[in-house]
Biopython code that builds the backbone (N, CA, C, O; Angstrom):
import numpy as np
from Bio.PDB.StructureBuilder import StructureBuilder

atoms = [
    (1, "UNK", "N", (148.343, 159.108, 4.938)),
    (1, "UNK", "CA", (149.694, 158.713, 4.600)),
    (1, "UNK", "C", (150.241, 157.861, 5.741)),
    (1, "UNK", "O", (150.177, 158.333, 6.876)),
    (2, "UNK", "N", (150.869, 156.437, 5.522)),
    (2, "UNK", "CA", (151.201, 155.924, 6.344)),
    (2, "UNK", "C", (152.214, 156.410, 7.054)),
    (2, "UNK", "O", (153.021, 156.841, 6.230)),
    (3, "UNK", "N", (152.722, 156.622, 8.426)),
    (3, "UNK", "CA", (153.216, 157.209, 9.378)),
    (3, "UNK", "C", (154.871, 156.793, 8.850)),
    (3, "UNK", "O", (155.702, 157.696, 8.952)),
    (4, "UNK", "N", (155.363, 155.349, 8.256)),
    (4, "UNK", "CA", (156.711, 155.316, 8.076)),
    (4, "UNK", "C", (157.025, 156.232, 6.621)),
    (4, "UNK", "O", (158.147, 156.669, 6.365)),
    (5, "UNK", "N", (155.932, 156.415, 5.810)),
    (5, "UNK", "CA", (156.579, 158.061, 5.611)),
    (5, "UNK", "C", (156.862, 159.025, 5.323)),
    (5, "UNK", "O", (157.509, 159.568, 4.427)),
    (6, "UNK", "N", (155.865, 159.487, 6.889)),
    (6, "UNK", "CA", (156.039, 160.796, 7.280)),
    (6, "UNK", "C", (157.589, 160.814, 7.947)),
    (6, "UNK", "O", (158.308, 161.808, 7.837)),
    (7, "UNK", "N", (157.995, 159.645, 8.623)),
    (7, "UNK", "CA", (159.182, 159.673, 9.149)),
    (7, "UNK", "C", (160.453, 159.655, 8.137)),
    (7, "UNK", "O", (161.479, 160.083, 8.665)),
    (8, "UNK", "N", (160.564, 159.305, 6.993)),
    (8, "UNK", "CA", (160.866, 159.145, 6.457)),
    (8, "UNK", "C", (161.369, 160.513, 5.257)),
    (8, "UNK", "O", (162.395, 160.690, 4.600)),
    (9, "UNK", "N", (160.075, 161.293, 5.397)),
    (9, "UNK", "CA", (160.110, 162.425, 4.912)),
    (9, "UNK", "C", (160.900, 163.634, 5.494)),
    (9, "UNK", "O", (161.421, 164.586, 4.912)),
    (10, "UNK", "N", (160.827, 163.283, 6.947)),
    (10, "UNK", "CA", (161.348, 164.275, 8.004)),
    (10, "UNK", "C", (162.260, 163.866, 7.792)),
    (10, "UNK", "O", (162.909, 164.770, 7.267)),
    (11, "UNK", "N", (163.269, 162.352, 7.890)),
    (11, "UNK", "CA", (164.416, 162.195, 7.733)),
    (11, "UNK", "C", (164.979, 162.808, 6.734)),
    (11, "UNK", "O", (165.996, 163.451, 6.995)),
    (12, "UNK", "N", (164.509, 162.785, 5.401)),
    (12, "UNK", "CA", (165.406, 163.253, 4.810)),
    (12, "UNK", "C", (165.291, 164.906, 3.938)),
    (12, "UNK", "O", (165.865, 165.315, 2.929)),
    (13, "UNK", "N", (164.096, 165.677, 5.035)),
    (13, "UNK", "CA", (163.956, 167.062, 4.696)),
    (13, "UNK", "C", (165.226, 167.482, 6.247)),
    (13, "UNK", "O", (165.561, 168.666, 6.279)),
    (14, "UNK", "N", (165.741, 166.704, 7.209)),
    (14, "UNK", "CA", (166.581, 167.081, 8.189)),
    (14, "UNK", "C", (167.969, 166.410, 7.465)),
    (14, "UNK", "O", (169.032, 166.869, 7.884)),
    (15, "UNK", "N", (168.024, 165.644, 6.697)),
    (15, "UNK", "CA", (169.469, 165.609, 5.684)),
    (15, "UNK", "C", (169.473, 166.154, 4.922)),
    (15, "UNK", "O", (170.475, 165.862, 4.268)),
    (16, "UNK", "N", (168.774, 167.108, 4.334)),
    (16, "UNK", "CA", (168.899, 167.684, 3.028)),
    (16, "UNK", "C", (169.316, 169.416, 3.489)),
    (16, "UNK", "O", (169.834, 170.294, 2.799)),
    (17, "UNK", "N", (168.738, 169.449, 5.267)),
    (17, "UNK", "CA", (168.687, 170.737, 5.473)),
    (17, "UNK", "C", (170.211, 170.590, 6.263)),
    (17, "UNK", "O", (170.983, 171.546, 6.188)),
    (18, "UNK", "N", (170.652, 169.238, 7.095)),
    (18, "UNK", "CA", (171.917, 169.176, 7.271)),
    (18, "UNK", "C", (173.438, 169.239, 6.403)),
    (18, "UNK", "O", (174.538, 169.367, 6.939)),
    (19, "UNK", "N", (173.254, 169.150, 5.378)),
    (19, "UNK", "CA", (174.213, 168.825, 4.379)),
    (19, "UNK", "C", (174.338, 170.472, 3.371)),
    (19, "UNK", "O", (175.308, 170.949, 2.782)),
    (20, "UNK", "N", (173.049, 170.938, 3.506)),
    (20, "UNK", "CA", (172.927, 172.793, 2.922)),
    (20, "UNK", "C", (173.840, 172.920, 4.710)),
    (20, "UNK", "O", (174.950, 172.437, 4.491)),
    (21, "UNK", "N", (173.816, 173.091, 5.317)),
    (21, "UNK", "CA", (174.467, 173.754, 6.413)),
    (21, "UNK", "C", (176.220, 173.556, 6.331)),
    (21, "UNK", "O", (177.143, 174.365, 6.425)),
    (22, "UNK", "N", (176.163, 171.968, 6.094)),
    (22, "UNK", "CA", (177.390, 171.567, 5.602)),
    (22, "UNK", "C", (178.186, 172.688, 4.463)),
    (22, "UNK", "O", (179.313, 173.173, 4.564)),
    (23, "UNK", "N", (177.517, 172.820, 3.750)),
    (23, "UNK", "CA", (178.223, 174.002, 2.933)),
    (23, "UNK", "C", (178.062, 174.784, 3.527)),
    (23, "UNK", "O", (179.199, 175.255, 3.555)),
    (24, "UNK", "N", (177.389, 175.506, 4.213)),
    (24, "UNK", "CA", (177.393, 177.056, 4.265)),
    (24, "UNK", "C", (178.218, 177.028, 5.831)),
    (24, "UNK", "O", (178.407, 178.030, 6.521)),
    (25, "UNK", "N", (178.583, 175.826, 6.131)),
    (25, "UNK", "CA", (179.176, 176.221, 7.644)),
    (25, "UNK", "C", (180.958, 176.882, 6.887)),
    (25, "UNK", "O", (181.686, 177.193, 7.830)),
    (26, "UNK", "N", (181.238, 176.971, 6.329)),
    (26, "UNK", "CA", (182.712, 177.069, 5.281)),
    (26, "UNK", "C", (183.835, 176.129, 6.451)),
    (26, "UNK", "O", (184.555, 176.598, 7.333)),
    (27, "UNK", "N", (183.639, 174.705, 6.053)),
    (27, "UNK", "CA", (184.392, 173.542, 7.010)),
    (27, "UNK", "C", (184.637, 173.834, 8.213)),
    (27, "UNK", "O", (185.723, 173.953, 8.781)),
    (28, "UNK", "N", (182.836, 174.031, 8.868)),
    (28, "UNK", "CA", (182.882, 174.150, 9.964)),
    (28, "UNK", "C", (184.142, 175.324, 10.722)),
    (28, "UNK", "O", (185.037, 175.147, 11.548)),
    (29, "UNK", "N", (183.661, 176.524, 9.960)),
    (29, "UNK", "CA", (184.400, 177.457, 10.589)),
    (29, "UNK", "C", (183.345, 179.057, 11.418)),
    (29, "UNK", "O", (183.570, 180.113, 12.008)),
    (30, "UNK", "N", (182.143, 178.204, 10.894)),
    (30, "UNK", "CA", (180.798, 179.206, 11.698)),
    (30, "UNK", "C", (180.476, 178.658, 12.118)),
    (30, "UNK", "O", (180.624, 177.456, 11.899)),
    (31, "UNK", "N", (179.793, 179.153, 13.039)),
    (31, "UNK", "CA", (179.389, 178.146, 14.578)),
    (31, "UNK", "C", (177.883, 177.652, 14.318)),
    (31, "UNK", "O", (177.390, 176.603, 14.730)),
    (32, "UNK", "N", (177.201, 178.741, 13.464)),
    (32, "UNK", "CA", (175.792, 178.819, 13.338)),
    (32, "UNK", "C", (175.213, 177.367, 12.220)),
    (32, "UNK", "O", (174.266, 176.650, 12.542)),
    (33, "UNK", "N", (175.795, 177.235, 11.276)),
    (33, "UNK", "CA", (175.923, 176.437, 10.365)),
    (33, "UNK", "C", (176.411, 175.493, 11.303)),
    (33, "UNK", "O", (175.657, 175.180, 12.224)),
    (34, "UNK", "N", (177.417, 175.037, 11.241)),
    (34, "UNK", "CA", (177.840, 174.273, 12.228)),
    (34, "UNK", "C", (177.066, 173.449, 13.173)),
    (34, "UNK", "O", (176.726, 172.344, 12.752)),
    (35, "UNK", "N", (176.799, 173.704, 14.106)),
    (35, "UNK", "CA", (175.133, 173.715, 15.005)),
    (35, "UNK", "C", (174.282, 173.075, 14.254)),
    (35, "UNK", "O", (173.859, 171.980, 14.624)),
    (36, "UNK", "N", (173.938, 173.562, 13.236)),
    (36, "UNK", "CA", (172.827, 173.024, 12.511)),
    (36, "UNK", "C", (173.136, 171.778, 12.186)),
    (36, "UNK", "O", (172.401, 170.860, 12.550)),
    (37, "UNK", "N", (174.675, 171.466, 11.188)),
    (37, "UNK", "CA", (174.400, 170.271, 10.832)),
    (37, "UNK", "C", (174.669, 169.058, 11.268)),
    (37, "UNK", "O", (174.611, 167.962, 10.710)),
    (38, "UNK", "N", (175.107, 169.529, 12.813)),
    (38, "UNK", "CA", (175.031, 168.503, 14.276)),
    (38, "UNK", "C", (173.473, 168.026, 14.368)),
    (38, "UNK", "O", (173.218, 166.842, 14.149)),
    (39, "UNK", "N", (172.664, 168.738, 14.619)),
    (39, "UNK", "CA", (171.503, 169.081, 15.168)),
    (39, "UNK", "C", (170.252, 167.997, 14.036)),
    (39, "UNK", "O", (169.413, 167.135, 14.301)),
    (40, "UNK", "N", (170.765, 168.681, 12.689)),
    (40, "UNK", "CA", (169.932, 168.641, 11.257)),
    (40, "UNK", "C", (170.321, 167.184, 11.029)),
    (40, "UNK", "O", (169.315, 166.485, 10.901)),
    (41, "UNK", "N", (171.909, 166.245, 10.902)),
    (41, "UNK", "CA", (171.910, 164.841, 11.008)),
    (41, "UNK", "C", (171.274, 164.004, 12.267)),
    (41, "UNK", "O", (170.603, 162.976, 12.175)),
    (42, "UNK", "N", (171.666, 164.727, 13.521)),
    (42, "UNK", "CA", (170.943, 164.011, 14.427)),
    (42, "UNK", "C", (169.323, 163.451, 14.351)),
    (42, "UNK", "O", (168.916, 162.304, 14.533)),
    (43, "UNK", "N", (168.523, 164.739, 14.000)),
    (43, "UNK", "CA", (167.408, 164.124, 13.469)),
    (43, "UNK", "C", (167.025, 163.376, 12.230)),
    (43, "UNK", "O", (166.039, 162.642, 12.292)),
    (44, "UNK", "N", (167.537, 163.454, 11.379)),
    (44, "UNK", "CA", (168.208, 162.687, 10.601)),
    (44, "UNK", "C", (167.856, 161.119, 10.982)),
    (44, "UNK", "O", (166.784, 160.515, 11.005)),
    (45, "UNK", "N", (169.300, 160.688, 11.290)),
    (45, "UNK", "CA", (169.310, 159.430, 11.180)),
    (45, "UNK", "C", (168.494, 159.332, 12.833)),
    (45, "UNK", "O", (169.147, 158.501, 13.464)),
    (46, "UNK", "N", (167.504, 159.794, 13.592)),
    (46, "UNK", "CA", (166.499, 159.676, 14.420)),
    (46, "UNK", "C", (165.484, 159.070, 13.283)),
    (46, "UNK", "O", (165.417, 157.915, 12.863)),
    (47, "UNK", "N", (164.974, 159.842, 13.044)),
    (47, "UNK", "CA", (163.833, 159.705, 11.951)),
    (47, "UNK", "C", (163.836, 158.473, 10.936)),
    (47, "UNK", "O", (162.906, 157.697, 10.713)),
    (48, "UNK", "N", (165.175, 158.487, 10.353)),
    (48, "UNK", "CA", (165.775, 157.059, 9.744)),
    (48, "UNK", "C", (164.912, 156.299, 10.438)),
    (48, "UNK", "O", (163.767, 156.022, 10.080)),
    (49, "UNK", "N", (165.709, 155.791, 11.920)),
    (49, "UNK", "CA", (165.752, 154.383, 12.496)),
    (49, "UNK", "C", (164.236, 154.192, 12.493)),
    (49, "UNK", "O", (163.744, 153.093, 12.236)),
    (50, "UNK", "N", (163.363, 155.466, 12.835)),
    (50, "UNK", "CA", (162.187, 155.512, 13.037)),
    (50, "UNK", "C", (161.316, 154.579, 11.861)),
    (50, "UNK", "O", (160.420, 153.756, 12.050)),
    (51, "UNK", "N", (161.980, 155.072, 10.515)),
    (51, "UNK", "CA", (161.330, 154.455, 9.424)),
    (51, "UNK", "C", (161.674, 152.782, 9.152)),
    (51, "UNK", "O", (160.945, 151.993, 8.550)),
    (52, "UNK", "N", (162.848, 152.528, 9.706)),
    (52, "UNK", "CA", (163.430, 151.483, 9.925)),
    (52, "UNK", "C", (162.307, 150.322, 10.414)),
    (52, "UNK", "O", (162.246, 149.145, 10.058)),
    (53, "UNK", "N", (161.691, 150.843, 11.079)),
    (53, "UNK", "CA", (160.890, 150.023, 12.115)),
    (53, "UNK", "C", (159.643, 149.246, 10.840)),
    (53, "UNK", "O", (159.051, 148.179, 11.004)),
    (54, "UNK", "N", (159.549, 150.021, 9.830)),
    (54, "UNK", "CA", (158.335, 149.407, 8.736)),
    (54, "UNK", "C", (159.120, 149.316, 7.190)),
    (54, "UNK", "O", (158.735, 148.725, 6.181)),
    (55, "UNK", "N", (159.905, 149.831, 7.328)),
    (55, "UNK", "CA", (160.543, 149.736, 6.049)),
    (55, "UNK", "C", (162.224, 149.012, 5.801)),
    (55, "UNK", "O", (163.070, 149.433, 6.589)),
    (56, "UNK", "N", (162.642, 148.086, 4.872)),
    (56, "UNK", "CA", (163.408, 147.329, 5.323)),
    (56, "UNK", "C", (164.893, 148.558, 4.580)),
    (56, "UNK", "O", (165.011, 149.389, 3.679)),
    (57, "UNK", "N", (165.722, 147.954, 5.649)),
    (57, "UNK", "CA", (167.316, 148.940, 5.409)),
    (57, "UNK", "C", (167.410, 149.220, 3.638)),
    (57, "UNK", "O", (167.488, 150.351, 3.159)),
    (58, "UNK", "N", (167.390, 148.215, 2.990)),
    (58, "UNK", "CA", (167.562, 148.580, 1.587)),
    (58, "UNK", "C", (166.607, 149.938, 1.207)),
    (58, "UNK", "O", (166.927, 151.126, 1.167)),
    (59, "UNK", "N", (165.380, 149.312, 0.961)),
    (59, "UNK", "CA", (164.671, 150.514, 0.450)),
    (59, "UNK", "C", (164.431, 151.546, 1.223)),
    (59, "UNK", "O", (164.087, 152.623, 0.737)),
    (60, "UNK", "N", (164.610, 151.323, 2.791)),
    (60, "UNK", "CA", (164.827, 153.112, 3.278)),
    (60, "UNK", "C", (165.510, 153.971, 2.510)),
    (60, "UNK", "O", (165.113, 154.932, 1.851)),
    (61, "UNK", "N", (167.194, 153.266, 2.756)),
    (61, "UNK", "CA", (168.577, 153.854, 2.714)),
    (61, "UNK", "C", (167.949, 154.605, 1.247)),
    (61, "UNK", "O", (167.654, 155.799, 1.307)),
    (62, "UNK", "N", (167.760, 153.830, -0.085)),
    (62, "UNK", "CA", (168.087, 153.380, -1.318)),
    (62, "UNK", "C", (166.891, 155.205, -1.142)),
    (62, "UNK", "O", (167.477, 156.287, -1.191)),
    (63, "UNK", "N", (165.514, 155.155, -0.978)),
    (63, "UNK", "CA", (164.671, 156.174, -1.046)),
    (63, "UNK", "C", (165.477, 157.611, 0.179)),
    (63, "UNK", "O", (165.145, 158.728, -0.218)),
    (64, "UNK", "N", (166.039, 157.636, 0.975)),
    (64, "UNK", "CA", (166.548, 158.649, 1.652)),
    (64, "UNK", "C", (167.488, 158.924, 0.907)),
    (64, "UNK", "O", (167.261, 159.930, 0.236)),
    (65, "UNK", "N", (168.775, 158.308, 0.674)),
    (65, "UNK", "CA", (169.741, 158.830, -0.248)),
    (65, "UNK", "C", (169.252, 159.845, -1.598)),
    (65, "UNK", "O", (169.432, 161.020, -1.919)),
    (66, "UNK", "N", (168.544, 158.675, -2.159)),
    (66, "UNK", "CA", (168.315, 159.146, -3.481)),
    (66, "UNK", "C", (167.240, 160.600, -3.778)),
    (66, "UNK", "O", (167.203, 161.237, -4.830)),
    (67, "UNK", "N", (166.365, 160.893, -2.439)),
    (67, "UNK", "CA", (165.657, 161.677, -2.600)),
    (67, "UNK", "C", (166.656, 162.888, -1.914)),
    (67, "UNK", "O", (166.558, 164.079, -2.209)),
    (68, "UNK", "N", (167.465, 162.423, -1.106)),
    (68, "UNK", "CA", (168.394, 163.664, -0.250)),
    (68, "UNK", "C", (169.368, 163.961, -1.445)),
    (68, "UNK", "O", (169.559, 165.172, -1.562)),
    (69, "UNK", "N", (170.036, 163.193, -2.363)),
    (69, "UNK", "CA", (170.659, 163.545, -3.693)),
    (69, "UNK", "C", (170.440, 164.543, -4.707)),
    (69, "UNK", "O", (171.221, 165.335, -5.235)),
    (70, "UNK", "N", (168.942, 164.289, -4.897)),
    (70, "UNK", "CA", (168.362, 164.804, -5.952)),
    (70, "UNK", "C", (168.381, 166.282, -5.455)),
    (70, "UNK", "O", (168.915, 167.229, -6.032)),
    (71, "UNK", "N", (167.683, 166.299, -4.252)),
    (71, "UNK", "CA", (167.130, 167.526, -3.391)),
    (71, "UNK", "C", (168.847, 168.499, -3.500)),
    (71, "UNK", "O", (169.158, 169.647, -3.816)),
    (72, "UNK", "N", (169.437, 167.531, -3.139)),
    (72, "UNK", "CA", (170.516, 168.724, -2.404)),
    (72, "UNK", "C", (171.291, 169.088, -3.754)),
    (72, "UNK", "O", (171.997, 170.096, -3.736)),
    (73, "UNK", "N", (171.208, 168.391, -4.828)),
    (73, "UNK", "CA", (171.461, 169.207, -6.341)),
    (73, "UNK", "C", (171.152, 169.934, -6.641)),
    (73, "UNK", "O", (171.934, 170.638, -7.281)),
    (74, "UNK", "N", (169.867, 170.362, -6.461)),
    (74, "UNK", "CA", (168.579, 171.411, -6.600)),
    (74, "UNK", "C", (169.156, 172.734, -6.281)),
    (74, "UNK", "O", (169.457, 173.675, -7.017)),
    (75, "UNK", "N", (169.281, 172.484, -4.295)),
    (75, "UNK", "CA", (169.649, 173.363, -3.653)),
    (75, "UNK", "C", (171.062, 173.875, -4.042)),
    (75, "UNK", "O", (171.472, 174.957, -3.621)),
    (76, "UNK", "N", (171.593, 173.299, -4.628)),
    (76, "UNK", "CA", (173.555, 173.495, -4.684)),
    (76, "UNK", "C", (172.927, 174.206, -6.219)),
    (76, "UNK", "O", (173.466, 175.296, -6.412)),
    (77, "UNK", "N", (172.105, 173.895, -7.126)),
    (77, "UNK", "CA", (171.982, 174.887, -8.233)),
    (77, "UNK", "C", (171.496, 176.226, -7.741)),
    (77, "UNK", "O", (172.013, 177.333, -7.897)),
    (78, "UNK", "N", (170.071, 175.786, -6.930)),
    (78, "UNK", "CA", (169.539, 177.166, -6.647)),
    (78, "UNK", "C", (170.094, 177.956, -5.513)),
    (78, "UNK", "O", (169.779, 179.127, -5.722)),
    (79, "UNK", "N", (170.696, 177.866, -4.537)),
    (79, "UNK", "CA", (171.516, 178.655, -3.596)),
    (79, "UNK", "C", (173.155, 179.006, -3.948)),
    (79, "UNK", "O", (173.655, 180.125, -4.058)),
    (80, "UNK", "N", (173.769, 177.784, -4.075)),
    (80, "UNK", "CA", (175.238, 177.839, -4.087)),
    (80, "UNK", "C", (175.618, 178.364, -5.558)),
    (80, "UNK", "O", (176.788, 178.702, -5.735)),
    (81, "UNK", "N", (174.724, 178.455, -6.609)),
    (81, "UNK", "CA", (174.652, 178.515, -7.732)),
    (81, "UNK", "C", (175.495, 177.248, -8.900)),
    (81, "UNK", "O", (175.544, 177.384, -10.122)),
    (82, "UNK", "N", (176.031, 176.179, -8.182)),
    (82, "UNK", "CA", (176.563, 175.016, -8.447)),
    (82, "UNK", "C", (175.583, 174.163, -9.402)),
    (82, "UNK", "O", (174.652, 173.422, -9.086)),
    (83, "UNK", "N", (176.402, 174.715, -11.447)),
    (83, "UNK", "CA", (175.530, 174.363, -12.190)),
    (83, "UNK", "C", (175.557, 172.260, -12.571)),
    (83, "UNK", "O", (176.393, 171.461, -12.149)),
    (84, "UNK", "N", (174.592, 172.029, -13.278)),
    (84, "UNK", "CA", (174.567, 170.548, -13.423)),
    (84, "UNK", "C", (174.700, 170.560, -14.905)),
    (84, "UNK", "O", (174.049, 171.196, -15.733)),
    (85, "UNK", "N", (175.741, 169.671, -15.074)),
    (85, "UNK", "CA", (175.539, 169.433, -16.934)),
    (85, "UNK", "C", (174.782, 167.826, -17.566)),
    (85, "UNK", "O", (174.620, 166.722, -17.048)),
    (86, "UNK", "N", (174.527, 168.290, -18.649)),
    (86, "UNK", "CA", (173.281, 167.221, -19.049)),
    (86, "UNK", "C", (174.031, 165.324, -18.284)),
    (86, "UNK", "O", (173.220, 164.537, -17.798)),
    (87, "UNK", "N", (175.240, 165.035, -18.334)),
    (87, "UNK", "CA", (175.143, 163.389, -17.549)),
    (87, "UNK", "C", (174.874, 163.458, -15.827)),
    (87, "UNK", "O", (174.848, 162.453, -15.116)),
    (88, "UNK", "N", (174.655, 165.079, -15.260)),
    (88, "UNK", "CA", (174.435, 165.034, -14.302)),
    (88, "UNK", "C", (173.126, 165.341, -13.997)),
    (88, "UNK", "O", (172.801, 165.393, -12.810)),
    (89, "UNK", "N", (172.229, 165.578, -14.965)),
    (89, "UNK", "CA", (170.824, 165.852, -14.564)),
    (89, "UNK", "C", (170.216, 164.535, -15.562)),
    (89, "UNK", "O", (169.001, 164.359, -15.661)),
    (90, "UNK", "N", (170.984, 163.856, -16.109)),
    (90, "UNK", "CA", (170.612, 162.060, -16.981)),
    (90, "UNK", "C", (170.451, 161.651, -15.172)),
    (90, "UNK", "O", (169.344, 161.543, -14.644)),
    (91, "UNK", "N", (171.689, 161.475, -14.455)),
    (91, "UNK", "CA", (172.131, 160.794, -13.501)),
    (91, "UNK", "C", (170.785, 160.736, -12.536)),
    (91, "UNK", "O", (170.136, 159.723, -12.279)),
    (92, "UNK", "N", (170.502, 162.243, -12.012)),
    (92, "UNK", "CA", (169.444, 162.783, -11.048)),
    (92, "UNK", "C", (168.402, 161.735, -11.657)),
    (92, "UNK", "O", (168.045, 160.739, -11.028)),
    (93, "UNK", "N", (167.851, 162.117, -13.212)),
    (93, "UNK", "CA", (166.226, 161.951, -13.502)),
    (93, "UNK", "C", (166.674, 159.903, -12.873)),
    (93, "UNK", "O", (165.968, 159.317, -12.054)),
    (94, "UNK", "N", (167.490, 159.492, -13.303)),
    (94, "UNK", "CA", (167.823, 157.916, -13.020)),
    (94, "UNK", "C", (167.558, 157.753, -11.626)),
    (94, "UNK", "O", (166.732, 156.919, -11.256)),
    (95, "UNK", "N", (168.185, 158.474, -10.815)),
    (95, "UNK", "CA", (167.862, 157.804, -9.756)),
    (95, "UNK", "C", (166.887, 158.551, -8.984)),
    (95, "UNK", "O", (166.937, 158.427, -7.760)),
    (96, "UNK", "N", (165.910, 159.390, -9.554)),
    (96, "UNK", "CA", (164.768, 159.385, -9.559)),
    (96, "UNK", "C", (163.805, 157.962, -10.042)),
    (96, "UNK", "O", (163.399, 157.166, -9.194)),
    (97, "UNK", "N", (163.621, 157.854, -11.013)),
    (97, "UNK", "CA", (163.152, 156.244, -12.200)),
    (97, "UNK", "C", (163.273, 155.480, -11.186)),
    (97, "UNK", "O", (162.236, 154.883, -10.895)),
    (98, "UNK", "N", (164.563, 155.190, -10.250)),
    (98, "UNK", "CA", (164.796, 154.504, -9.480)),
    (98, "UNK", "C", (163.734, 154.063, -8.329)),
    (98, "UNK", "O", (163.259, 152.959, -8.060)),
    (99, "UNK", "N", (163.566, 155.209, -7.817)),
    (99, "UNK", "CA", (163.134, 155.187, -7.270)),
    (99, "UNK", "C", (161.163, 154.999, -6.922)),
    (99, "UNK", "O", (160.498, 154.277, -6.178)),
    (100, "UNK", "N", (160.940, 155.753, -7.621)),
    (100, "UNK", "CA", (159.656, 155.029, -8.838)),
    (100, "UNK", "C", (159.532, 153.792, -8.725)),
    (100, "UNK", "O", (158.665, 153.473, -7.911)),
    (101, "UNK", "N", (160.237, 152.676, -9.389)),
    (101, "UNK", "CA", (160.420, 151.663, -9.789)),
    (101, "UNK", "C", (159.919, 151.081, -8.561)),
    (101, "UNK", "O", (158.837, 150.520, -8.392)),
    (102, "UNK", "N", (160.860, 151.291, -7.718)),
    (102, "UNK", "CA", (160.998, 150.489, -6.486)),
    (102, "UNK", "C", (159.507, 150.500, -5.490)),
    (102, "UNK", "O", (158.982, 149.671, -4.747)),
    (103, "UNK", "N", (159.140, 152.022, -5.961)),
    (103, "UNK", "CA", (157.457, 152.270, -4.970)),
    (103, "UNK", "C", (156.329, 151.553, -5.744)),
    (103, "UNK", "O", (155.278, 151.025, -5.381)),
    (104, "UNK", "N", (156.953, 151.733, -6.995)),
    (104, "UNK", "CA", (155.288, 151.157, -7.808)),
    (104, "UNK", "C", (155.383, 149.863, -8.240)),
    (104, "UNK", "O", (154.352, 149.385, -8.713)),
    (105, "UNK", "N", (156.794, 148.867, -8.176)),
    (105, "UNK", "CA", (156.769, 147.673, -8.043)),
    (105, "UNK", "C", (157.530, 146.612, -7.476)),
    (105, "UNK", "O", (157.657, 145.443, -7.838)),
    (106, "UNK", "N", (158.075, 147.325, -6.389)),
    (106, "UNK", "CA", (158.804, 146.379, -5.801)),
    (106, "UNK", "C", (157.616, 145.540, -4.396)),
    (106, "UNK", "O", (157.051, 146.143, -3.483)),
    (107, "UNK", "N", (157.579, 144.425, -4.618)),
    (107, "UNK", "CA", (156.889, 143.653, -2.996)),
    (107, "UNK", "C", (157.744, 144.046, -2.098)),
    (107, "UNK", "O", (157.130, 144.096, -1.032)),
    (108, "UNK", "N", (159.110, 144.432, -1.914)),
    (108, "UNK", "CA", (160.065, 144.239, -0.983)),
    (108, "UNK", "C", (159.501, 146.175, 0.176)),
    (108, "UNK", "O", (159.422, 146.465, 1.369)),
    (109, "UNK", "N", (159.256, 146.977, -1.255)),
    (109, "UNK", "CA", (158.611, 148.003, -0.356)),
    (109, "UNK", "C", (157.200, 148.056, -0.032)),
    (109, "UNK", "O", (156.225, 147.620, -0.645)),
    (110, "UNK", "N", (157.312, 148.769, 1.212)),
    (110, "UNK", "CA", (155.507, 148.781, 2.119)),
    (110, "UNK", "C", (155.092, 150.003, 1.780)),
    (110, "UNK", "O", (155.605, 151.096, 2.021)),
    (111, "UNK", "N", (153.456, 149.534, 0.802)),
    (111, "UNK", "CA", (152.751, 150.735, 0.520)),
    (111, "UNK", "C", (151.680, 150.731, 1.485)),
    (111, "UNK", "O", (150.868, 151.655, 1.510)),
]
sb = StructureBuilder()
sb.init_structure("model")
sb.init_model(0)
sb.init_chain("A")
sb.init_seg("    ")
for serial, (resi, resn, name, xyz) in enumerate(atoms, 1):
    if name == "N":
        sb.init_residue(resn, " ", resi, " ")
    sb.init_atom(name, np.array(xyz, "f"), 0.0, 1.0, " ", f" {name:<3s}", serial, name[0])
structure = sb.get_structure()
């Protein structure tokens, strides 16, 4: 697997784990949560810039967002119990497709 991403992956398994902290810090009123999602963005957008270096700003951003989106819906169903109704799981599978699209035919992304 090419190394931009593995970085890429880390980026956005450290936004997906920053933004679950985000909720559970209750607006930053636990310290523990809190911490984390200092810590959990910092590596974050580390890892970003990292991917930055082989992959151009559009299709980073466009693949981190959209995979940190999907992910953290998941988690907000399966932890927070925060249900999705059918134009919000249309929305997800889309910018999933999206993303697809962009790996299996865009020239602009590096396979």
């Amino acid at each position: 697997m090419p190394v931009h991403y593995i970085y890429l992956i880390i980026a956005i398994a450290a936004e997906t784990v920053g933004t679950t902290a985000l909720q559970a810090s209750a607006q930053f009123t636990r310290l523990g949560p809190t911490f984390l999602v200092v810590v959990a963005y910092c590596l974050a957008f580390y890892f970003l810039g990292l991917a930055l270096k082989y992959v151009p700003v559009g299709i980073a951003y466009a693949i981190w967002s959209g995979l940190g989106i999907v992910l953290i819906a998941l988690i907000g169903f399966t932890l927070f119990g925060q249900r999705l109704d059918l134009p919000a799981i249309l929305g997800l599978s889309l910018i999933i497709g999206g993303i697809v699209i962009i790996q299996l035919f865009s020239k602009t992304a590096t396979h």
